[in-house]
N, C-alpha and C positions, 0 to 999 in steps of 0.2 A: 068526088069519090076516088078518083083516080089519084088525087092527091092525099086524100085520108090511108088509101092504100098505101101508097111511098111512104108515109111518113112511119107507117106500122112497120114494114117493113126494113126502114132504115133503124127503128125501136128494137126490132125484134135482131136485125145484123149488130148493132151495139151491144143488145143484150146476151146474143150469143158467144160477141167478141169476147165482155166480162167473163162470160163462164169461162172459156177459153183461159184466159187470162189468170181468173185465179185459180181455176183446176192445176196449168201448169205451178204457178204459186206456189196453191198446196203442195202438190209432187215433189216441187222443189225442198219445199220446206221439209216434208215426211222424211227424203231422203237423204237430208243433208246431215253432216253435225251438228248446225244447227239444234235439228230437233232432239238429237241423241245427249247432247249438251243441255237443255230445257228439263228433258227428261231425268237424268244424273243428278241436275239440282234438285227439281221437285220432291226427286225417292230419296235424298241425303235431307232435307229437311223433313221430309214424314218421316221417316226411320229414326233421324240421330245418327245417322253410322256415314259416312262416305262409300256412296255405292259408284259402283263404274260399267257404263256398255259399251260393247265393244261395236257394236255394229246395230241400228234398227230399221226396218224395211219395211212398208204399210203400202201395201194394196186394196183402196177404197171400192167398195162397193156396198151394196145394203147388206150384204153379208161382208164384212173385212177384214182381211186376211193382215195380222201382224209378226211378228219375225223379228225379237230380239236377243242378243248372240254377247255372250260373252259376260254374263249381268256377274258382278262380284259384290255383297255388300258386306264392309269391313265389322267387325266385332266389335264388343266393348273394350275399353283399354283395361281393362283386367282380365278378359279372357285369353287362355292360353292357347288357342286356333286363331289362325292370322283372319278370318272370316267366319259369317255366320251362316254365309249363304252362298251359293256359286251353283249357278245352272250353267251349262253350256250354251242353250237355247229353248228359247219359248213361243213355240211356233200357235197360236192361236185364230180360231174366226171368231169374228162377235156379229150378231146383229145388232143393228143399229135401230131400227125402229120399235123393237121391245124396252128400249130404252128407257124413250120418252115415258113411258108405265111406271118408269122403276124396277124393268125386269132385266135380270142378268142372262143373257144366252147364248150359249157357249157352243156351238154345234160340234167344234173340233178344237180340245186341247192337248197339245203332245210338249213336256218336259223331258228334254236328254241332258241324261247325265246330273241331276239338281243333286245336289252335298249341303243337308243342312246338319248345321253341326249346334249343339245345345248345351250350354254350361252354367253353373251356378256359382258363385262369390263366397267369398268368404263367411258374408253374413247372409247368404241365402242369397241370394239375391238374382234374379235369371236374366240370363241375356236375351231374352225375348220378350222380358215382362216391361208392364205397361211404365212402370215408373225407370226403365230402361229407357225403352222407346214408346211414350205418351203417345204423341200423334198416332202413329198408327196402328197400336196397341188399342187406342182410343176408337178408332176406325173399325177395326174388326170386332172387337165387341162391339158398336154399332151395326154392323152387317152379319153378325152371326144370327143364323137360323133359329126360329124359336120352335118348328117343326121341319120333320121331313118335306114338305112341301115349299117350305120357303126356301129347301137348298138350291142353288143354283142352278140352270140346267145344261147340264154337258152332256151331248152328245154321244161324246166317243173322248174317253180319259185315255192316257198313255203316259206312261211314265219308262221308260227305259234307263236303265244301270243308275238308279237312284241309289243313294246313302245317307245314310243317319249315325250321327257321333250322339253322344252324349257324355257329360263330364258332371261329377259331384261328388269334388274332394271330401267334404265332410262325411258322406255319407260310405265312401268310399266306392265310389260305384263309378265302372267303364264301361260304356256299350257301342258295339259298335254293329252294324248291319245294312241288309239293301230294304227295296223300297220296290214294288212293282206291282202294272196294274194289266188284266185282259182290254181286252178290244172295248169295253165302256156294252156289251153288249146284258140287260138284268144278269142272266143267269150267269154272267160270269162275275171274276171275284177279284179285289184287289187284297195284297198280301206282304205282311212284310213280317221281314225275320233276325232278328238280333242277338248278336252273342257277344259276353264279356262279362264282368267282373262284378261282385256287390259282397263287401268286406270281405277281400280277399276268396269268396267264394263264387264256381261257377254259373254266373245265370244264364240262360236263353228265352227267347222270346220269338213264341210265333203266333202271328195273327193272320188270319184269312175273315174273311169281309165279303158283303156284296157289293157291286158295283156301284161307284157314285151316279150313273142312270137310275139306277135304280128304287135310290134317295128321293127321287122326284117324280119317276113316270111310270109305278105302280102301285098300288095301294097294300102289296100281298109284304109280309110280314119282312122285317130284313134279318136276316142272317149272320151270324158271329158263330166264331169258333178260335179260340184263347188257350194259350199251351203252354205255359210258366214252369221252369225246373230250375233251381236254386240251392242248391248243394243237392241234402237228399229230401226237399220241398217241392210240391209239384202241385199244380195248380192249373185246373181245368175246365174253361169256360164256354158250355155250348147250348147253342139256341135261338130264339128268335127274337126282333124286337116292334114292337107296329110301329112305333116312334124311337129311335135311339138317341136323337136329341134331347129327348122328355123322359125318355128311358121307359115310355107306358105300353101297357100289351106286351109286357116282358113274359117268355114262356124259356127261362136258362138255365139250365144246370150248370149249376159249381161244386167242383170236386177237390175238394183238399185233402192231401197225405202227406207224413216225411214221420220221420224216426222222435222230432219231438216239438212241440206244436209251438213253446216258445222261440224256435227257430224262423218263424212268421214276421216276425216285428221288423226285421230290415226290410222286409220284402211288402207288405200290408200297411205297415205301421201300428197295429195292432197288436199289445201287450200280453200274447197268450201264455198261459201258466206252462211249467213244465209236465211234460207229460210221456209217457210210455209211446211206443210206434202208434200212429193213429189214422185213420180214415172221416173224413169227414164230408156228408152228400147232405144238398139239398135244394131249395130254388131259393134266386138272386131277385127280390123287387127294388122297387125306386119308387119313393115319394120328394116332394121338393126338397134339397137336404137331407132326406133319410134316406138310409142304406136298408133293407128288409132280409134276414138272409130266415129263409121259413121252410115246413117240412125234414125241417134236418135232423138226419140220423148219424150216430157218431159213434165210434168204434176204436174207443182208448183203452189199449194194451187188451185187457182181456173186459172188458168193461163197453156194457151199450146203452146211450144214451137218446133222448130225441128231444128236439126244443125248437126256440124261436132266439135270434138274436139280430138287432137293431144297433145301428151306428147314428148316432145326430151330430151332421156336420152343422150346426146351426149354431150349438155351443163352444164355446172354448172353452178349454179343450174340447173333441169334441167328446163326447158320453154315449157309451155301449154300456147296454139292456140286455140281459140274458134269462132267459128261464129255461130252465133242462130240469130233465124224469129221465129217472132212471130205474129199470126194471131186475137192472143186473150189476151191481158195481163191486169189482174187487178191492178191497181195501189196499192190496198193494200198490192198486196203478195211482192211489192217492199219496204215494211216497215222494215223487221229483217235485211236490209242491214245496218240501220242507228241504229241496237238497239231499235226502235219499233215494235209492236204487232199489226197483219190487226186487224181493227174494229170487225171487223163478229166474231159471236159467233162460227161458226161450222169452219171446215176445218185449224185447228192451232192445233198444239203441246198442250201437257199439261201444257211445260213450258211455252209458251206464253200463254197461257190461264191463267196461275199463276200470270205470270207478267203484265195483263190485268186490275186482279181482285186486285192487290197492288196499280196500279196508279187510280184505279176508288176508291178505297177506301180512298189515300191519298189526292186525287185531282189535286196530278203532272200528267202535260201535257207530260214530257221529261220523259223517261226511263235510271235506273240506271245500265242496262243490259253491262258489261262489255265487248268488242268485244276483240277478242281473235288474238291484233293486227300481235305478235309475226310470225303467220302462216306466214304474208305476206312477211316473209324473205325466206320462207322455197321452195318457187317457183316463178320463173317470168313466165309472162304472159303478153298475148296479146287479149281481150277478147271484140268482138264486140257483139250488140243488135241491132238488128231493128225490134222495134214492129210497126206492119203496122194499130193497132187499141188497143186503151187503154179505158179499162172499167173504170170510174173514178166517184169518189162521185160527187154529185149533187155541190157543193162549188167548183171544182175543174174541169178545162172544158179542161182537156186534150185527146187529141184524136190519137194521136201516139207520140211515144217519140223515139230516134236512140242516144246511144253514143257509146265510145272505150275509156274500160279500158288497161292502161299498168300497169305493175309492175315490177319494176327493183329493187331488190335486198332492197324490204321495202317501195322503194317508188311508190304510188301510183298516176296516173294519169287519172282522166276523163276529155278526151277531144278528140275531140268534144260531147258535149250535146247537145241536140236538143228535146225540147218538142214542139210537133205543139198543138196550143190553136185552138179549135172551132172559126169559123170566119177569122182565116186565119191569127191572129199573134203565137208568136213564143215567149220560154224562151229559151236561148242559152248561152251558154259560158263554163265555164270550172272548175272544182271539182281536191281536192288532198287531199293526207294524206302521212304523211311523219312518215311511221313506221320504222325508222332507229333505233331508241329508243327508249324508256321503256314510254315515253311521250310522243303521236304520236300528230304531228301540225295536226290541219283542215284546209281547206281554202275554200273559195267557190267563184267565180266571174261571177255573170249570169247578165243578163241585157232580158227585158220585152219589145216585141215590139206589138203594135197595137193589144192590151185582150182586147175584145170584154167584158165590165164591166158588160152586162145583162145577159151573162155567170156562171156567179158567182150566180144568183136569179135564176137557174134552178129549175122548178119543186116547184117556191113558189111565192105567190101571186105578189111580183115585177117584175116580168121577163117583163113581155109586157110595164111596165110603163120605165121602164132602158134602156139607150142609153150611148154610148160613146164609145172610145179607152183607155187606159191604157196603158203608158211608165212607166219602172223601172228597177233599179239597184240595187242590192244585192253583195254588198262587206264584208265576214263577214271571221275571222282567230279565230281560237282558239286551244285549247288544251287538250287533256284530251283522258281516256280509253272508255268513256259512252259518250251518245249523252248529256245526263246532264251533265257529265262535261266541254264536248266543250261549250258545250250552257254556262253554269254557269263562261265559261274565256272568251268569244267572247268579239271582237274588232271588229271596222268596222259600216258599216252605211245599212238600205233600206232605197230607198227613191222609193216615186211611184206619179206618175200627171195622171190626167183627165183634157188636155184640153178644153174638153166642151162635153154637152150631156144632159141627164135628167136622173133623177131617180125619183122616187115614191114622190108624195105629203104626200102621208099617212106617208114614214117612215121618211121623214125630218120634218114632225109637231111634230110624236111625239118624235125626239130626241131633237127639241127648247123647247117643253114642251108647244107650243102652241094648248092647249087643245082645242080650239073652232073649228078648222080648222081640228084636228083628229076624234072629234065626229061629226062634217060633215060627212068626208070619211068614217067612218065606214058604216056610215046607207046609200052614196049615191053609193060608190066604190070609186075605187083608181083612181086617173089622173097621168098626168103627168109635172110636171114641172123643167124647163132648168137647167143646172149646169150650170154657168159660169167660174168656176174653184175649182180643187180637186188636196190637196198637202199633201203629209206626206212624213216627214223623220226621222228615228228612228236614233238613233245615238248608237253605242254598247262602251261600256266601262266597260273591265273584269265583262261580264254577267249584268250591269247597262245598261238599257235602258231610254233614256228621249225620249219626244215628241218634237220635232223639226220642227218650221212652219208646222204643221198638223193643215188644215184646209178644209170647203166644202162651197165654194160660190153658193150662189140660189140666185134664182131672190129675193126674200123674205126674206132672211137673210143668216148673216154670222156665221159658227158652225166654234167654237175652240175647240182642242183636246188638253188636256196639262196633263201633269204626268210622274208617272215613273214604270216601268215594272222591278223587279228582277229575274234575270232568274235561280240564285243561288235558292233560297227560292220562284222559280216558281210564284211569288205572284205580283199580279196586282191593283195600284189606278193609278185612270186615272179618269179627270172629261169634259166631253163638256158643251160650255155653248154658248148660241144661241143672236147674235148679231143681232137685228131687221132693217132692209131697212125699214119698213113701219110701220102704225098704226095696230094693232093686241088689238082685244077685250077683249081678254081674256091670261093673260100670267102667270107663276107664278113666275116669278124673279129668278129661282133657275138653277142651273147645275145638268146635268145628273151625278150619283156619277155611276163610273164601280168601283168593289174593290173583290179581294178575290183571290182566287185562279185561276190560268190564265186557268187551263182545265174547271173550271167553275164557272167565275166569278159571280157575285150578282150585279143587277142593283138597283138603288135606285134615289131620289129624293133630291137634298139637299138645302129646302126650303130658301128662305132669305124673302119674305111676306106669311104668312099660305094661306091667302086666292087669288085667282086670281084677276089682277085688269089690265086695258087698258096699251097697252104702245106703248107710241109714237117715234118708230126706224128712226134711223139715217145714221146705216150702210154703209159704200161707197164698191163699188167693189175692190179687191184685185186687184194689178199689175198682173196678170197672166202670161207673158210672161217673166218677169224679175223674179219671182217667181219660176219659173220651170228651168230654165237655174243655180239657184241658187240652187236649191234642188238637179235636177238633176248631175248640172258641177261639184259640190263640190269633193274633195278629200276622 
């Protein structure tokens, strides 16, 4: 017995010796360069980069305390920071026996001072991405969380005088900012705020966050709060998330504003049309790959809309889905789609405002406003409108309008269009742009059914004297980046008929120039007398406009329109001249001269006797029905 005890006991003094023996070991080993050197290599083959410590210190226990000082890991060889990463020190505990589980436990982690700095290549390409650094690229998408519950579980986070660079010359973007977190305690928040550069324009970025404790060891909703400004873009993200990994039990308001909504696209990626100052609210969901943005209310220039629009990152590119109702829509805020500025002086951008105050100064009708066709590669889309009521200028008697844009890969389609005219006709048919290239086509093919003519004289002394319907076709192609230059290369014809009807006595005497019959009207009022028919067909020829059978049959006489419109040099001569059915007392022989600039031409007189003298009219009625068949049938 006595000897089975010795023998245990000289068992158990050897055995103690080993621990002895390799605990010092270890220690040695923890402490040396050795281990710091072990270390160095293994982080320079998982990364790809040449990383360097300066110092590493490991105090083992079941909780273990590590302490690495000076970590530096070098960049890509095309990156323009001499590193990618640089902490001053990573002071950590881990347990060791959640290990053996497979569970990461972190009771205490403090980062001082980490500078990570983040850049993209020439061809895209990021210094942190996986075909950068595979291994551990490879790694952490292995270890990345599939819920809140699987994240990590840390204690108590700490991050002091942390920084974050970012660099992406193509896109032209600088950002630069800190990084800080509270005591790791739920109800506190970590936060980080960045300011710099995205195409020459100001961005900032501020996020507050809940605690990463809180990721793990509560169940109660997390928290975000998102503060994006970008020139004058502003972008505002707040709410809750049950999962923010999964993005599920999303309860977030998003709020987007700026002066013009195409201004989005550096900032989004998201090809938004031009548009008037705008407001835009409503909640942010998440399915796998889709983007949800729902309840939304929309508030462009003087115009209110509500809808649903979806992003699929699934496709490439990927494809936004839009449907909006609209209860109130001014037809001017629908001007910056085409490169025009709404009339109204109030509720426009400064740029439109600018570009308002060039075309009222030049006297172009058409704007040189550049549209920014490129984007339309950048996203497909499927993008319906139904406005159930359109605000529309007093010339212009639309009352709801409904189309569906597509866009596949540049090319754009509107079709079907649908404007309903006051009275119960309709312009219909179908719009395109083929922004495949660098010179986008236009096209346009609408056709005018049954416009109620007196329409058009809203709100001005002719309305009550005006009768008729209006059929037409608009077939017009061209080319260019500006609505000036499609206009300035158009090809193509309008033609438009009046049937029959009446218009104003007063405004047909004083466009024949038969003055006896205008200073009547003036002093008794205006009547009414019949059309027996109304033709014009404009004929387009690379931005050349002629006057083509453009005429207005009255009982009284025949009015010819004949000239030419340039739509290059925007400038307009065009003269009528009044063909008499009857004897008329007082006439002056001359044609109406229109000439000047088409946004505002100069009317004039152009005499052929100075003074007035009787004239005995001959006029016969126009063929009207072989007339119209001909204007309208044509090619």
């Amino acid at each position: 017995m006595k000897r089975a005890a010795k023998i245990l006991g000289w068992t158990a003094g050897i055995f103690l010796g080993l621990l002895l023996i390799a605990a010092g070991t270890i220690y040695f080993v923890a402490t040396s360069d050795y281990l710091r050197g072990q270390l160095e290599g293994r982080a320079s083959d998982l990364t790809g980069r040449k990383t360097q410590i300066a110092k590493v210190a490991v105090q083992w226990g079941w909780t273990t305390n590590v302490k690495l000082e000076g970590i530096e890991v070098a960049n890509a060889k095309w990156g323009k920071a001499p590193y990618m990463l640089k902490v001053d020190q990573v002071d950590f505990d881990i347990r060791l026996w959640p290990l053996l589980g497979g569970n990461l436990v972190l009771p205490r982690l403090v980062l001082r001072k980490p500078e990570v700095q983040v850049e993209t290549g020439d061809t895209e390409q990021l210094n942190w991405s996986m075909d950068e650094t595979p291994v551990i690229t490879g790694a952490a998408k292995a270890l990345e969380p599939e819920s809140r519950f699987d994240a990590p579980v840390i204690g108590k986070l700490e991050i002091s005088q942390g920084k974050l660079g970012y660099r992406d010359p193509k896109r032209k973007l600088e950002l630069d900012g800190t990084v800080s977190t509270a005591t790791g305690k739920a109800e506190d928040a970590a936060e980080l705020s960045l300011k710099g550069k995205l195409e020459g324009q100001a961005l900032e970025v501020r996020f507050v966050g809940g605690s990463v404790l809180m990721l793990r060891d509560t169940d109660q909703p997390y928290p975000l709060d998102l503060d994006v400004s970008f020139g004058g873009t502003r972008l505002k993200m707040k709410g809750t998330v049950q999962d923010p990994f999964k993005w599920t039990g999303a309860n977030v308001d998003l709020t987007l504003s700026g002066p013009n909504l195409s201004d989005i696209y550096p900032l989004l990626g998201i090809p938004g049309p031009p548009t008037p100052p705008y407001t835009i609210t409503g909640k942010l969901e998440r399915e796998t790959g889709l983007w949800k943005f729902i309840q939304s209310k929309w508030r462009v220039g003087e115009s209110d809309l509500t809808g649903e629009v979806t992003i699929d990152e699934r496709r490439k590119p990927a494809f936004l889905t839009a449907k909006l109702l609209s209860q109130k829509l001014v037809f001017e805020d629908l001007a910056p789609l085409v490169g025009a500025t709404p009339a109204r002086k109030t509720n426009v951008s400064a740029k439109q405002a600018q570009t308002q105050a060039q075309l009222e100064a030049s006297g172009d009708l058409f704007p040189n406003v550049p549209l920014q066709v490129e984007k339309l590669r950048a996203m497909n889309m499927d993008v319906a409108l139904d406005a159930k009521r359109v605000v529309a200028p007093p010339w212009l008697p639309v009352q709801a309008l409904a189309f569906r844009v597509l866009i596949q890969d540049g090319n754009v389609t509107v079709k079907p269009l649908t404007l309903s005219v006051m009275g119960g006709g309709t312009i219909a048919g179908e719009m395109g742009i083929d922004a495949r290239t660098d010179d986008p086509k236009v096209k346009a093919n609408l056709r005018a059914t049954d416009i109620e003519l007196k329409n058009f004289f809203r709100q001005s002394r002719y309305f009550d004297a005006t009768q008729g319907k209006i059929q037409g076709r608009v077939v017009l192609a061209g080319n260019g980046r500006s609505l000036a230059h499609v206009m300035g290369t158009a090809n193509g014809h309008m033609a438009f008929v009046l049937g029959g009807g009446s218009v104003s006595s007063l405004m047909v005497s004083l466009a024949g120039l038969q003055i006896f019959d205008a200073l009547v009207l003036y002093v008794t009022g205006d009547n009414r007398i019949p059309i027996k028919c109304a033709v014009s067909r404009l004929n387009f020829q690379q931005g050349n406009v002629t006057f083509d059978r453009t005429l207005l049959d009255t009982q009284k006489s025949v009015l010819h329109v004949k000239g030419q419109l340039s739509l290059k040099s925007q400038a307009l001569k065009a003269e009528i001249d009044s063909d008499p059915k009857s004897f008329d007392l007082l006439d002056l022989h001359g044609a109406v001269m229109i000439e000047g600039k088409l946004r505002t031409p100069q009317v004039s007189l152009g005499r052929v006797i100075p003074i007035p003298t009787p004239v005995f009219g001959n006029a016969k009625d126009v063929p009207c029905a072989g007339l119209t068949q001909e204007v309208l049938g044509a090619p």
